[in-house]
N, C-alpha and C positions, 0 to 999 in steps of 0.2 A: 742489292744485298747490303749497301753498305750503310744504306736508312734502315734496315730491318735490323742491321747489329749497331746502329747507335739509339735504336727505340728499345733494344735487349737491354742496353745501358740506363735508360728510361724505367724499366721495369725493376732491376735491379736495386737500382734506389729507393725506388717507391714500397719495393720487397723489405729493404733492410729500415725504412723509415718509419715504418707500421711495424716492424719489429721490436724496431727501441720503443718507441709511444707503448706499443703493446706491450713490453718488460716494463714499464718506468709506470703507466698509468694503469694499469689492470695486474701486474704482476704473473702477468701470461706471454709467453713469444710467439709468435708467429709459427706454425710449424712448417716444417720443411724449409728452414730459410738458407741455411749449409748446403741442403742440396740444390736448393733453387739459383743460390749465388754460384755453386760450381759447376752446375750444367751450364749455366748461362756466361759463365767465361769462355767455354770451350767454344761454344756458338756463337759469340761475338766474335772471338777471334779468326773461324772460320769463313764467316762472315762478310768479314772487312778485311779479310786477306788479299785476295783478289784489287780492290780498289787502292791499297798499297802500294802493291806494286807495281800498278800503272801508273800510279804519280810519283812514281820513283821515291820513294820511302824505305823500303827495305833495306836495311843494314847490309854492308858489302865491306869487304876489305879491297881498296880501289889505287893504292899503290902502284901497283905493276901496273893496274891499264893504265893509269896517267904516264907512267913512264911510256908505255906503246901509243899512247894517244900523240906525245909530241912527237914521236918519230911517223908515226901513219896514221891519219884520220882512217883510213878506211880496216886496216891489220884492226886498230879498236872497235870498231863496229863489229866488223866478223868474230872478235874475240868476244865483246859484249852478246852476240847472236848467239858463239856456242854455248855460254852460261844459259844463258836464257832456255835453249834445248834440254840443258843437262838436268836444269830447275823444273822444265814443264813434268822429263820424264821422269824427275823422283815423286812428281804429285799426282800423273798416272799411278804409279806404284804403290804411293799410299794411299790412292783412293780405291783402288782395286781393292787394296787388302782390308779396307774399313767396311764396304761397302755389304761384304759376305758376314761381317761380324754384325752390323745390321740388321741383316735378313735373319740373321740366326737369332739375335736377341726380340727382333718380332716374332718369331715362330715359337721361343721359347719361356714366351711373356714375363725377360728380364724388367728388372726396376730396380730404380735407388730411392732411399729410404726406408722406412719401418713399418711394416704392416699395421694396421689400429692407431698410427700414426697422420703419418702422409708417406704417398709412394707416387712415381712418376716414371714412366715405362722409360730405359734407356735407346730403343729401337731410335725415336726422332734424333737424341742428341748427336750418335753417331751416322744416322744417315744424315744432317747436317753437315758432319763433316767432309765425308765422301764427296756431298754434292759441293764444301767449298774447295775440296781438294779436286775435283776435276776442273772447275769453273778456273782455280788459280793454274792448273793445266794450257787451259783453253787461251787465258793471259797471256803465260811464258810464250806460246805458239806465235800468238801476234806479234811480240815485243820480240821477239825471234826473226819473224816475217821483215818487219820493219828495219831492224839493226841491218838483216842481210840488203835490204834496197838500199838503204843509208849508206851502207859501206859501196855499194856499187858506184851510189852519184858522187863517193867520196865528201860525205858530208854527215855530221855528226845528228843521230837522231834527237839527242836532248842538249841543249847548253848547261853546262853546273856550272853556277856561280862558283867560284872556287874560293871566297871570303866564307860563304858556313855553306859548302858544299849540298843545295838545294837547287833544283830544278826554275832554270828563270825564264 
């Protein structure tokens, strides 16, 4: 997933560079490019959601658990695990509810753009999502999984460098 949203990043370029060329050397643009750069945001970031946050990327406010981590390696870990749960189940929730708006925008042959234009069905973009909101589901579940063994052997799942707080 996460070579597929950095080849989207690939596309995107190649979208808005044949744009400009196309304004500047023919005094034509590219059409659909507005839409092509915003669908293709949302898709990237769905994406390469998932592969984030297994390599511990995701932005956190991490305060308190440092304060629990020197008093209990392990209280941190089970703390880290119910995040993790709480995270898988908000992206159950959102994938649930993307997934039916989906189905309805194929049944209801949605699209963005302008007809006589260019137009591009919205059905993929959001079932793209759905599929990276269960997939970053499937994630939280392991890193859940994990945290709770970790905290059993009484030993930290990940070491952060604590100089720029990165996974080492």
């Amino acid at each position: 997933m996460n070579a597929a949203g950095t080849l989207m990043v690939l596309v995107i370029m190649v979208v808005i560079l044949v744009d400009v060329f196309g304004r500047f050397l023919f005094a034509r643009p590219l059409p659909g490019t507005p839409e092509i750069v915003a669908m293709s945001i949302a898709v990237i970031v769905f994406l390469q959601f998932p592969s984030t946050l297994r390599a511990g990327r995701v932005i956190a406010t991490d305060g308190f658990l440092d304060w629990v981590g020197k008093r209990s390696i392990r209280a941190e870990q089970w703390l880290l695990a119910a995040y993790h749960v709480l995270g898988g189940v908000m992206f159950v929730v959102v994938s649930s509810h993307v997934w039916p708006l989906a189905r309805g925008m194929y049944a209801n042959g949605d699209f963005y753009g302008s007809l006589a234009v260019f137009t591009f069905p919205k059905w993929p973009v959001y079932g793209i999502i759905a599929f990276g909101c269960a997939v970053m589901a499937l994630q939280y579940a392991v890193l859940a999984w994990q945290y709770v063994n970790a905290g059993v052997r009484r030993e930290r799942l990940f070491e952060i460098d604590p100089a720029n707080k990165v996974l080492s």
